[in-house]
PyMOL commands that place a pseudoatom at each C-alpha (Angstrom):
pseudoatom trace, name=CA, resn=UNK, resi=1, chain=A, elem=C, hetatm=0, pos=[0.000, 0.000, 0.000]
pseudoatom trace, name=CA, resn=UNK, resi=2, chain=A, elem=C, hetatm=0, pos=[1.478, 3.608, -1.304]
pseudoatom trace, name=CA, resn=UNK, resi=3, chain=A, elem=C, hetatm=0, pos=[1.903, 6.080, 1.321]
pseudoatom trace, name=CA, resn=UNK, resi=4, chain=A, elem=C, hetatm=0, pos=[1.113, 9.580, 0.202]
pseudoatom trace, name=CA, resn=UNK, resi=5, chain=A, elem=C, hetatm=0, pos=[3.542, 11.973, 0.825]
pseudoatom trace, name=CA, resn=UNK, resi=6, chain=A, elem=C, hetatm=0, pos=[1.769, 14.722, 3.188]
pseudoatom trace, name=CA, resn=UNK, resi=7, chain=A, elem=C, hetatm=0, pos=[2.695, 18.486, 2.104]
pseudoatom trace, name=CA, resn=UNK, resi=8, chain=A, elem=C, hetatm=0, pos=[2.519, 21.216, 5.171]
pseudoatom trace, name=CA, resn=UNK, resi=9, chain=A, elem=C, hetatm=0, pos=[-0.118, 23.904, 4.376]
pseudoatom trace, name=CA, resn=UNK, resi=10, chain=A, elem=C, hetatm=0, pos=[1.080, 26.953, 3.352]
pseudoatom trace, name=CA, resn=UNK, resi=11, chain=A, elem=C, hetatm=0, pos=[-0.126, 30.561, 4.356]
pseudoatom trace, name=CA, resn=UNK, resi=12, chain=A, elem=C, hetatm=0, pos=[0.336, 33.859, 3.535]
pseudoatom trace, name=CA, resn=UNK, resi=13, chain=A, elem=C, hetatm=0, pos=[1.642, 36.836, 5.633]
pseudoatom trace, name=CA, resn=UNK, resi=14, chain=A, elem=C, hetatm=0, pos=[-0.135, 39.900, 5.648]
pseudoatom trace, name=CA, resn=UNK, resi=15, chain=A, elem=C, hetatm=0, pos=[2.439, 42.292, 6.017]
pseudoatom trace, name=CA, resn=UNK, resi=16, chain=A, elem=C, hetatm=0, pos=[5.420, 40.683, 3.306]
pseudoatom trace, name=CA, resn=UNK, resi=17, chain=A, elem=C, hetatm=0, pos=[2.949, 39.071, 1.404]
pseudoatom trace, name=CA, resn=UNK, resi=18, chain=A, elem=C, hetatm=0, pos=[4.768, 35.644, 1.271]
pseudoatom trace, name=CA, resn=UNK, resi=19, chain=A, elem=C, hetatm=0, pos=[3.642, 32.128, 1.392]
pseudoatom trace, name=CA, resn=UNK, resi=20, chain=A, elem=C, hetatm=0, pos=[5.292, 29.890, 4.039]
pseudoatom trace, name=CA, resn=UNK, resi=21, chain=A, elem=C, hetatm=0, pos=[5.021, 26.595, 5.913]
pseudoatom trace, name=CA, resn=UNK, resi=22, chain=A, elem=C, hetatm=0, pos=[1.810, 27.292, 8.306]
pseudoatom trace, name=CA, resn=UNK, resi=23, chain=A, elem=C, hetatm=0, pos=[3.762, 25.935, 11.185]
pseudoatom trace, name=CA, resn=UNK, resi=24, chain=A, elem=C, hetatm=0, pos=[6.831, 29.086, 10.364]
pseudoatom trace, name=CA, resn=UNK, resi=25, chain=A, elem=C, hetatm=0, pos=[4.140, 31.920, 10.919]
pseudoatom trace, name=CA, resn=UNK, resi=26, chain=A, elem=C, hetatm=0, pos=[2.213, 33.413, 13.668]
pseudoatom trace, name=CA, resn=UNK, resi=27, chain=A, elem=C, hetatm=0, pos=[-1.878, 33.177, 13.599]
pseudoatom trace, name=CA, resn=UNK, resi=28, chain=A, elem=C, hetatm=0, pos=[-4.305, 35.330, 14.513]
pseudoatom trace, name=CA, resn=UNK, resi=29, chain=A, elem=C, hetatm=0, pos=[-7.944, 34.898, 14.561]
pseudoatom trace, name=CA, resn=UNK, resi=30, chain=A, elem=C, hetatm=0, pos=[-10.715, 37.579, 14.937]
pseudoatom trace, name=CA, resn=UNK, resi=31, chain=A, elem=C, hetatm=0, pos=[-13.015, 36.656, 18.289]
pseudoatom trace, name=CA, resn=UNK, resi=32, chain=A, elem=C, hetatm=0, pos=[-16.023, 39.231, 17.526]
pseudoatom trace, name=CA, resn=UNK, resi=33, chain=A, elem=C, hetatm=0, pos=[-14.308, 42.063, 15.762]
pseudoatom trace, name=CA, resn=UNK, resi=34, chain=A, elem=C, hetatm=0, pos=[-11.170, 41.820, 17.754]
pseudoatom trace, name=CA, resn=UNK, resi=35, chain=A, elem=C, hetatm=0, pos=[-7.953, 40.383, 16.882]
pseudoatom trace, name=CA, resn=UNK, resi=36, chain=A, elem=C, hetatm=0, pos=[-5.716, 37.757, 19.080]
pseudoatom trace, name=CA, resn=UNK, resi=37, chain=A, elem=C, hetatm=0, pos=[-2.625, 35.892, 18.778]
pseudoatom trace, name=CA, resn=UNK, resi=38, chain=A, elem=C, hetatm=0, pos=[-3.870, 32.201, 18.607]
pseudoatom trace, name=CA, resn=UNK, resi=39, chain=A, elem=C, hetatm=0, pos=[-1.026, 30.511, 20.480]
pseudoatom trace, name=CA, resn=UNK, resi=40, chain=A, elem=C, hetatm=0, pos=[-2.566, 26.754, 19.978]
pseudoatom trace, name=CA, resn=UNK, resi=41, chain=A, elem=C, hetatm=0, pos=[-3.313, 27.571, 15.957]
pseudoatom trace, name=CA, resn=UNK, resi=42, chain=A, elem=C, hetatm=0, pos=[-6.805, 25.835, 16.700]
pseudoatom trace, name=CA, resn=UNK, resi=43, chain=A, elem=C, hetatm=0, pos=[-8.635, 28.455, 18.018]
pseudoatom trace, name=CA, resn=UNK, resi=44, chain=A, elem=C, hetatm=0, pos=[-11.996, 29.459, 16.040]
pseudoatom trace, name=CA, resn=UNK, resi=45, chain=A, elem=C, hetatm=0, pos=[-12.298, 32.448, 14.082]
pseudoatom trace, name=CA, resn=UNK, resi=46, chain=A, elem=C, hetatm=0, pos=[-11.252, 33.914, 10.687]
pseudoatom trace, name=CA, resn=UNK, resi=47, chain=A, elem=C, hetatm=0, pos=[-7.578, 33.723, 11.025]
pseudoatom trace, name=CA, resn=UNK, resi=48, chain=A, elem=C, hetatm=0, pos=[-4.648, 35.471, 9.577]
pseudoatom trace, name=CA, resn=UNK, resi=49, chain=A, elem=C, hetatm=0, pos=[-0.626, 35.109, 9.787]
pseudoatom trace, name=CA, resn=UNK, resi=50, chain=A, elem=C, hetatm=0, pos=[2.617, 36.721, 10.003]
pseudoatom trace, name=CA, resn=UNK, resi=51, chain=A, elem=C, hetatm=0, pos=[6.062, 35.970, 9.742]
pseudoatom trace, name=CA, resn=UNK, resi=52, chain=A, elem=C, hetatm=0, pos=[8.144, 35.488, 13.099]
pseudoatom trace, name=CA, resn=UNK, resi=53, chain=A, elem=C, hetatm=0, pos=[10.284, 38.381, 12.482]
pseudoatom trace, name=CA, resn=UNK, resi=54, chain=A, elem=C, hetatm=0, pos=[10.320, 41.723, 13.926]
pseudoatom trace, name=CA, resn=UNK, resi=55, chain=A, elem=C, hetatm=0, pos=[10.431, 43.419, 10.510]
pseudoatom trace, name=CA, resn=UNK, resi=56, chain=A, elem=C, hetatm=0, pos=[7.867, 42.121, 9.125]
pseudoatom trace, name=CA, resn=UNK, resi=57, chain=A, elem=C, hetatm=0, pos=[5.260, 43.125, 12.505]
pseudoatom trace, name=CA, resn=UNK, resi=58, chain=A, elem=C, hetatm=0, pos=[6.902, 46.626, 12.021]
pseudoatom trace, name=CA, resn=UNK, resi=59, chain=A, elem=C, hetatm=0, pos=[5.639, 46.289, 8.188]
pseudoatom trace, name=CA, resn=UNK, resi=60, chain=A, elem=C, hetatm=0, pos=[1.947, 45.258, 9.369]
pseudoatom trace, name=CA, resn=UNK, resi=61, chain=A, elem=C, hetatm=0, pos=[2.079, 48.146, 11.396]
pseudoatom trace, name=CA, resn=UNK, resi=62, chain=A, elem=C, hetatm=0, pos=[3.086, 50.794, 8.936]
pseudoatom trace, name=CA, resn=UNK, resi=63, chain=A, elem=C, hetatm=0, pos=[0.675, 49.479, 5.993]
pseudoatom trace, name=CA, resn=UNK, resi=64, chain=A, elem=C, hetatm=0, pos=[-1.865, 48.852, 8.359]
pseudoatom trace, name=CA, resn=UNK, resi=65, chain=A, elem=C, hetatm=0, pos=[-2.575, 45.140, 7.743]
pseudoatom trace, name=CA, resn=UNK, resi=66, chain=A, elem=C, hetatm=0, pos=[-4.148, 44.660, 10.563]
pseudoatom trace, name=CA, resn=UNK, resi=67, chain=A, elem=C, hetatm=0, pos=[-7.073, 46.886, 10.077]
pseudoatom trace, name=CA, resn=UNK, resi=68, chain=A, elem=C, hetatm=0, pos=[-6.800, 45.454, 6.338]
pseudoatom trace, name=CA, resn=UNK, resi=69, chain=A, elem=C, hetatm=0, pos=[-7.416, 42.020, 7.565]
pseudoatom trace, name=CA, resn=UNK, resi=70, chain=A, elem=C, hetatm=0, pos=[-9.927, 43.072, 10.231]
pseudoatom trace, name=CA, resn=UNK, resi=71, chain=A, elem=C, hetatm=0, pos=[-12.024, 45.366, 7.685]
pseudoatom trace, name=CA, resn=UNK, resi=72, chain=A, elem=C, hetatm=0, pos=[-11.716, 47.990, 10.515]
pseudoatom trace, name=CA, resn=UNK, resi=73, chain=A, elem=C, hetatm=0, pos=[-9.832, 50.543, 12.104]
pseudoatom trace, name=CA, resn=UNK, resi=74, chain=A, elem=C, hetatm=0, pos=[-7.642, 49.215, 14.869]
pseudoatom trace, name=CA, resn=UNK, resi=75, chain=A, elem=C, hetatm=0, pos=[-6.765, 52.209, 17.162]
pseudoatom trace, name=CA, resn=UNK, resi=76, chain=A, elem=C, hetatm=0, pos=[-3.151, 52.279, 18.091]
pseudoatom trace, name=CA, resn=UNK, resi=77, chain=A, elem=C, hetatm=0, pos=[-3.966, 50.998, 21.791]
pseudoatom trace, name=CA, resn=UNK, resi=78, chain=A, elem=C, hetatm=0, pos=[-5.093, 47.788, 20.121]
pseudoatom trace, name=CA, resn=UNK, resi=79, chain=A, elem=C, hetatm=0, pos=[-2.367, 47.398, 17.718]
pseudoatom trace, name=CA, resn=UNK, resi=80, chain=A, elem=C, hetatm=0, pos=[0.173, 47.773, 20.731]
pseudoatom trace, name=CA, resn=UNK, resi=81, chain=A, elem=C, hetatm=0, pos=[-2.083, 45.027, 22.418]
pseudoatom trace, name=CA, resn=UNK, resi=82, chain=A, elem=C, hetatm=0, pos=[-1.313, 42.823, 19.582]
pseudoatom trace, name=CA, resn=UNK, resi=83, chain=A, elem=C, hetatm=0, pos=[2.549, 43.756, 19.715]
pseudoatom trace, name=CA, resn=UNK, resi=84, chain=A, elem=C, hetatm=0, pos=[2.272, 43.343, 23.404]
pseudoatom trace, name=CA, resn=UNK, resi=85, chain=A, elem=C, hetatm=0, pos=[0.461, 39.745, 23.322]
pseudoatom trace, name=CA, resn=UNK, resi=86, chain=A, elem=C, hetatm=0, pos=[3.239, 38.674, 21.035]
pseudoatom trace, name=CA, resn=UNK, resi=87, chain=A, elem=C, hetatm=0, pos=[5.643, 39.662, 23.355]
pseudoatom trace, name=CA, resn=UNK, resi=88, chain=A, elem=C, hetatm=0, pos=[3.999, 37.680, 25.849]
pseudoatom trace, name=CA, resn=UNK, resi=89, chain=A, elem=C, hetatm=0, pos=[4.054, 34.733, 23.795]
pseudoatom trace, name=CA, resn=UNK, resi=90, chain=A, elem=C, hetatm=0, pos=[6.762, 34.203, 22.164]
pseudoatom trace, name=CA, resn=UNK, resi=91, chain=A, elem=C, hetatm=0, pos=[9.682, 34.920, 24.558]
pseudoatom trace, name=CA, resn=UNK, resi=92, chain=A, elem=C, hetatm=0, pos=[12.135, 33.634, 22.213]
pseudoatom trace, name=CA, resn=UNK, resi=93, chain=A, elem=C, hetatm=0, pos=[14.395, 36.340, 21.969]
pseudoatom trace, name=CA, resn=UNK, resi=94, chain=A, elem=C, hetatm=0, pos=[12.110, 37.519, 19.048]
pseudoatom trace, name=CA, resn=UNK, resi=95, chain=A, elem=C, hetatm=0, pos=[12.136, 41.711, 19.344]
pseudoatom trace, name=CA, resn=UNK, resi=96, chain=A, elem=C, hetatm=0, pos=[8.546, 42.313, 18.358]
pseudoatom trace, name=CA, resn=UNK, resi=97, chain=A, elem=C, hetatm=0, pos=[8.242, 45.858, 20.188]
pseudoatom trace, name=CA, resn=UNK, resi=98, chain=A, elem=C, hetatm=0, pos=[8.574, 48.708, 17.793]
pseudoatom trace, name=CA, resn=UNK, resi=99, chain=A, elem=C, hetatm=0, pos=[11.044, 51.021, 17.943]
for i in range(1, 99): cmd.bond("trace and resi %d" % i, "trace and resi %d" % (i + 1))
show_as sticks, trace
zoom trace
């Protein structure tokens, strides 16, 4: 019996706009009309992802993905929520605060 090889699903990020192994990126979902980092990747919701990198958050921030992706106007209180909760989460010496 053939095994079929199984291929990682690939997502896009919304700030460099480039597809990458889901597993690589960071996903958000909308609960209601605000965003959250989904640490598990399970969580229900219409979800979204960016790249690990600190460049690439200070990219979403300047073009405004986030209120792209949201289809509203994120205040900057709640996009510093967002920086903060990724700060919270991922502790691995990944600079997400913008400078």
């Amino acid at each position: 019996m053939r095994r079929h090889k199984t291929t990682k699903p690939m997502r896009r990020c919304i700030a460099c706009r480039e597809s990458k192994p889901q597993d690589e990126l960071i996903r958000f979902v909308l609960k209601g009309q605000d965003p959250v980092v989904d640490i598990s990747g399970r969580a229900e919701g219409r979800g979204f992802y960016l790249c690990r990198s600190a460049e690439c958050i200070k990219t979403a921030v300047k073009r405004k993905a986030f209120n792209r992706v949201c289809k509203r106007n994120l205040d900057e209180k709640e996009i510093n929520s967002l920086i903060g909760q990724l700060s919270d989460s991922y502790q691995g010496g990944m600079d997400v605060k913008e400078s």
